[in-house]
C-alpha positions in Angstrom: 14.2 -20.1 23.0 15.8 -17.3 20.5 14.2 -14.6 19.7 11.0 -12.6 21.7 9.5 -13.0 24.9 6.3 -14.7 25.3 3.2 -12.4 26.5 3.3 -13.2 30.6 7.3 -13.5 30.4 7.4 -9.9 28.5 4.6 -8.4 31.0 6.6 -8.9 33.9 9.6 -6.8 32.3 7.2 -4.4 31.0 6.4 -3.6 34.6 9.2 -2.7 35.6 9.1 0.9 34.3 11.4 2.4 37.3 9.9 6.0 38.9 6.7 7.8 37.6 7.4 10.5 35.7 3.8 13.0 34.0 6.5 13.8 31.0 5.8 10.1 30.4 2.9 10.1 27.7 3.4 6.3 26.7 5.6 4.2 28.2 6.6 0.5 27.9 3.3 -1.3 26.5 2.9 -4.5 24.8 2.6 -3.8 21.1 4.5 -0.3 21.4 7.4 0.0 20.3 8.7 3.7 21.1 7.6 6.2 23.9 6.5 9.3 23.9 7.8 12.2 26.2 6.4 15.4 26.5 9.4 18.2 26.1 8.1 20.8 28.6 7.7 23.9 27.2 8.3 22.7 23.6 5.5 22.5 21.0 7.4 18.8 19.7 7.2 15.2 21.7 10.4 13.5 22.2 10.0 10.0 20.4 12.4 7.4 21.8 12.7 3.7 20.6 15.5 0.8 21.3 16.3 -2.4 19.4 19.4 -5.0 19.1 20.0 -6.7 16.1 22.3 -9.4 15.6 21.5 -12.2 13.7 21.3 -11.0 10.2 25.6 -11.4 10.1 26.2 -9.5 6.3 24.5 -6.0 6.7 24.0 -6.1 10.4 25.2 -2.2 10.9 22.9 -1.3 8.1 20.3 -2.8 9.2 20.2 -2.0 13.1 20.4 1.6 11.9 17.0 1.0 10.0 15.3 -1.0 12.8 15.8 1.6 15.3 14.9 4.4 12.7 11.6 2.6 11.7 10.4 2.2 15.2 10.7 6.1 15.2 9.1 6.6 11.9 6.2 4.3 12.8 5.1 6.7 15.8 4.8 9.7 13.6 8.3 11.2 14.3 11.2 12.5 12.0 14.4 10.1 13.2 17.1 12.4 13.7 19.6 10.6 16.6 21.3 7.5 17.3 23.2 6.2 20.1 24.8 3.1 19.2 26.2 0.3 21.8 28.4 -2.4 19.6 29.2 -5.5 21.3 31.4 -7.9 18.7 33.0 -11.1 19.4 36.6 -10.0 18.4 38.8 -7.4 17.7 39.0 -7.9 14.2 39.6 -4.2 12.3 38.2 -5.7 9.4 34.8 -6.8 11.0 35.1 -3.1 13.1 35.3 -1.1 10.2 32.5 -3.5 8.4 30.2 -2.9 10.9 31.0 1.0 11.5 30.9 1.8 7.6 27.4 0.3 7.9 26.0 2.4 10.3 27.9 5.0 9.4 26.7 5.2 5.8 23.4 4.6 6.6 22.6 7.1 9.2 23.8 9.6 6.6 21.7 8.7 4.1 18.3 9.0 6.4 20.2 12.5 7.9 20.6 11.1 11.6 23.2 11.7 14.3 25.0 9.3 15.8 25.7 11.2 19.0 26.6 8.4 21.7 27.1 5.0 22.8 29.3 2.0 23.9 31.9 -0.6 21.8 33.5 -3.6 23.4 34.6 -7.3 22.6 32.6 -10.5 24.2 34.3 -13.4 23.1 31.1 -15.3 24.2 29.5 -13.9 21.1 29.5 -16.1 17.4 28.5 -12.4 15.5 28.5 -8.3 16.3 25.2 -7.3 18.1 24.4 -3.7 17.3 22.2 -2.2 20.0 20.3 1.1 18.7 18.7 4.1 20.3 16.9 6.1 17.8 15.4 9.2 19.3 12.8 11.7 16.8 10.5 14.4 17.5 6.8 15.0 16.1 3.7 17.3 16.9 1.8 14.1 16.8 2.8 10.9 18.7 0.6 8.2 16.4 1.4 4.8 18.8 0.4 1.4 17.8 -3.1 1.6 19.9 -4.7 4.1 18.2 -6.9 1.6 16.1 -10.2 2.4 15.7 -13.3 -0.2 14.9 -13.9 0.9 10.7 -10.7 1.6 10.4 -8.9 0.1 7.0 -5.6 -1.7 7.7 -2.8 -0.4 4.8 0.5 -2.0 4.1 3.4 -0.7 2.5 5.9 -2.1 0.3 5.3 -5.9 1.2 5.4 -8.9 3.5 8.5 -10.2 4.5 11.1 -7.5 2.3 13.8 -7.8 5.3 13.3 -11.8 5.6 14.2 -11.9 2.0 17.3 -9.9 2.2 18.5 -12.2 4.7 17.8 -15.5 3.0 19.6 -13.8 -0.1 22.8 -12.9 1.6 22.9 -15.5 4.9 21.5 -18.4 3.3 22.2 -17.9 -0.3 23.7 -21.0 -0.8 20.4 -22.8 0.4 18.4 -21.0 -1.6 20.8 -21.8 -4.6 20.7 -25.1 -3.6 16.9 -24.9 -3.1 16.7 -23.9 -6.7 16.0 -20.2 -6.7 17.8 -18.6 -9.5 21.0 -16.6 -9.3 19.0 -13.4 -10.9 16.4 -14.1 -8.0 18.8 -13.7 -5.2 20.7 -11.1 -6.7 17.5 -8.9 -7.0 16.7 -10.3 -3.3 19.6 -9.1 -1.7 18.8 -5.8 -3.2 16.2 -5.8 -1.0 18.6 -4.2 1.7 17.9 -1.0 0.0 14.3 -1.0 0.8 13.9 -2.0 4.5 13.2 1.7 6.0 10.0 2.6 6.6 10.9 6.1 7.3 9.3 8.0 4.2 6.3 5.5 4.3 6.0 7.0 8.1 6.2 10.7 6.8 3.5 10.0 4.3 1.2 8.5 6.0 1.4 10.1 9.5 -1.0 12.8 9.2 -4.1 10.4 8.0 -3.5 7.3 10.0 -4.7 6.5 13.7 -2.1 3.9 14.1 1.1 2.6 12.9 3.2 0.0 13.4 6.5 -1.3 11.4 6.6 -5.4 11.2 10.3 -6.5 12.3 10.7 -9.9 14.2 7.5 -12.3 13.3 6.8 -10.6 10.7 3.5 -8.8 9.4 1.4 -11.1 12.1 3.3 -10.2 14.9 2.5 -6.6 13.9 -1.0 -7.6 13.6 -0.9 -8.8 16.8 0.4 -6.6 18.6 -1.5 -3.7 17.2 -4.8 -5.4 18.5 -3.6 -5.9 21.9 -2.4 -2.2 21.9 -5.6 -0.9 21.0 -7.8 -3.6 22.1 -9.6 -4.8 18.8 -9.8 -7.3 16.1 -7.7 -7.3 12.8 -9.5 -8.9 10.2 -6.8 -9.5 7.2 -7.2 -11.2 4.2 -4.1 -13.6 2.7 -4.5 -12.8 -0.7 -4.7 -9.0 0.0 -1.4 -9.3 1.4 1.2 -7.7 -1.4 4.6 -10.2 -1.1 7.3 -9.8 -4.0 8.3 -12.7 -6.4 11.4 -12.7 -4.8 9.9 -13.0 -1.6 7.8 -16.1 -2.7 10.7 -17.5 -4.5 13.2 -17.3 -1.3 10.9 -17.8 1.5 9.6 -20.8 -0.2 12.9 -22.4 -1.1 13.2 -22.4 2.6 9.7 -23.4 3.7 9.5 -20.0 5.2 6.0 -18.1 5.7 6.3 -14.7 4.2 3.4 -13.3 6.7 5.5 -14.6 9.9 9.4 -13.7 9.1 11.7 -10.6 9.4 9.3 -7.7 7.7 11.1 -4.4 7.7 10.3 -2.4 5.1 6.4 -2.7 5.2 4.5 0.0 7.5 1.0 -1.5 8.7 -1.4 1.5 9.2 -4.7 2.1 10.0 -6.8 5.1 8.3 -10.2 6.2 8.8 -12.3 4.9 5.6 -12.8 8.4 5.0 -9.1 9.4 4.8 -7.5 5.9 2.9 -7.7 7.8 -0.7 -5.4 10.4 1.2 -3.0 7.8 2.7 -2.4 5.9 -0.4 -2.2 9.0 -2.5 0.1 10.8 -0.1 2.4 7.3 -0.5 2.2 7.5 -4.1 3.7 10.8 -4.4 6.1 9.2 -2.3 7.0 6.6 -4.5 5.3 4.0 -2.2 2.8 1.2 -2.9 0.5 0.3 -0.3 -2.5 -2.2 -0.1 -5.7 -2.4 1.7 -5.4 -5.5 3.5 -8.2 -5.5 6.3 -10.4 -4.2 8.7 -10.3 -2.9 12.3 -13.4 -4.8 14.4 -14.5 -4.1 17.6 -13.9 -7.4 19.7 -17.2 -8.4 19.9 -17.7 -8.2 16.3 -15.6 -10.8 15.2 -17.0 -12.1 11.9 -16.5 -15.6 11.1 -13.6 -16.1 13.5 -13.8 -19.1 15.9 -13.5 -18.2 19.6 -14.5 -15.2 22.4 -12.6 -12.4 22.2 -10.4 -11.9 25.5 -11.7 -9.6 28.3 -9.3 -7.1 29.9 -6.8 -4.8 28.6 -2.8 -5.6 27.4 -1.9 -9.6 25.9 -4.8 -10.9 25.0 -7.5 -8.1 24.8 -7.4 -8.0 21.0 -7.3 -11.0 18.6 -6.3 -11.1 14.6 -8.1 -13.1 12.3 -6.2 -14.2 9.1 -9.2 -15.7 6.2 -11.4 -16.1 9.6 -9.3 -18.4 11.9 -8.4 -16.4 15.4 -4.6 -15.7 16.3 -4.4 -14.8 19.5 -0.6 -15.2 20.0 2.5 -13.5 18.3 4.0 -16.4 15.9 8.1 -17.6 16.4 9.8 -15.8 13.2 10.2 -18.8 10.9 13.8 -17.6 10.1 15.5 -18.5 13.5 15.4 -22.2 12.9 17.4 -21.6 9.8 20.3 -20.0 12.5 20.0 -22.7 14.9 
């Protein structure tokens, strides 16, 4: 099956975590997405995050750059190195130099270092893979499991923003063909331009007790692996959710759920009640919309939702509920049947 592990398969890689080390303040966890390491002697945490991308064929450099970046951003840290491993399926200069300009350009314009990696050619690959090491540092490591019961869920930007891009560029002939206008997909694939999450990160950082940036799966894989990193219930509303025109217009062209497809571009955050008027107005000195999509429960307070929460801590010990039906599981993104 393409894309993420299940739960069980993914906990038995997550185990394997190699020597203890006490510099190690979070480690490889379900729903976490970059570790924090304690610099000894140093007032900052070291902020360290990985992630391939290959499947999004017209921006891919751009956009690996971005995914690493936004893993970094979402824990509270200032992205400022890359190593890059590039793995493509030919020695074609053309496709090189795509794929380099890409990156290149892009860690530029966020101000980060590319200061290492690895190139070669597989022939057994159909497209470049990009693999990304983004490393940050902060005063305040803000992981994925700091979700408190009361806390208000925020989301930036929109659902499904990077989905969108790709559907506009990848499968623009589809959508055409689908009957999305040409003006639609030409402001979609502008999209590209908005999937970093690193100023929402920078804004919100201080007030929220947990971030996380929706990638594969969308906003409800976010959702769901924030409650199973901090062991709660995510109550969300549909309609609360903000998604574009041009999200509804491409995404449903294709029969694609904008809540459970490519999202980079949003951050999910949860804030205190007390502190949400200085989240969102923090963002909007940023130049950042953000909505108040949810609630943080406890997981015994589940609402309307059908079903006991799970005991125990790790997959399964928190739960989503989307308009009151129980997710308990991480969708498939809806755009990898489009690639297959």
């Amino acid at each position: 099956m393409t894309g993420k592990l299940g739960p069980e398969a993914l906990a038995e890689v997550l185990a394997a975590t190699g020597a203890d080390d006490a510099a190690v303040d979070v480690g490889a966890a379900y729903g976490e997405d970059a570790a924090a390491i304690d610099l000894a002697g140093a007032a900052s945490t070291l902020v360290v995050a990985a992630d391939p991308l290959s499947l999004a064929a017209d921006a891919v450099g751009e956009l690996a750059v971005h995914v690493a970046c936004n893993d970094v951003a979402a824990s509270g840290a200032d992205p400022r190195w890359l190593t890059h491993t590039l793995f493509l399926p030919d020695d074609d200069p053309a496709r090189r130099r795509t794929v380099t300009e890409q990156v290149d350009g892009t860690a530029r314009d966020l101000g980060v270092a590319i200061v290492g990696g690895h190139t070669e050619v597989l022939p057994s690959l159909e497209r470049p893979l990009c693999s990304m090491t983004a490393l940050g540092t902060t005063d305040r490591f803000v992981s994925s499991g700091g979700a408190e019961p009361g806390d208000r869920l925020l989301l930036t930007k929109g659902a499904g923003i990077e989905a969108t891009a790709i559907l506009a560029t990848d499968f623009r002939e589809e959508c055409a063909e689908a009957g999305v206008p040409e003006e639609t997909l030409d402001a979609a694939a502008g999209f590209l331009g908005d999937v970093s999450v690193v100023p929402d990160g920078a804004a919100a950082r201080d007030a929220a007790t947990a971030m996380h940036d929706p990638t594969e799966g969308g906003l409800l894989t976010a959702l769901v692996e924030t409650a199973n990193a901090s062991g709660t219930v995510l109550s969300v509303e549909r309609d609360r959710v903000p998604v574009r025109p041009e999200t509804r217009a491409c995404c449903g062209a294709l029969g694609v759920d904008p809540l459970a497809t490519f999202g980079s571009g949003a951050l999910l955050a949860a804030v205190p009640p007390e502190r949400v008027d200085e989240a969102t107005d923090a963002l909007a000195a940023a130049g950042i919309d953000a909505d108040e999509i949810g609630e943080v429960r406890a997981t015994d307070d589940e609402g309307d939702g059908d079903g006991a929460p799970a005991d125990g801590d790790g997959p399964g010990a928190g739960a989503v509920l989307l308009d009151g039906d129980r997710i308990d599981e991480a969708p498939r993104d809806e755009l990898y049947p489009l690639w297959e």
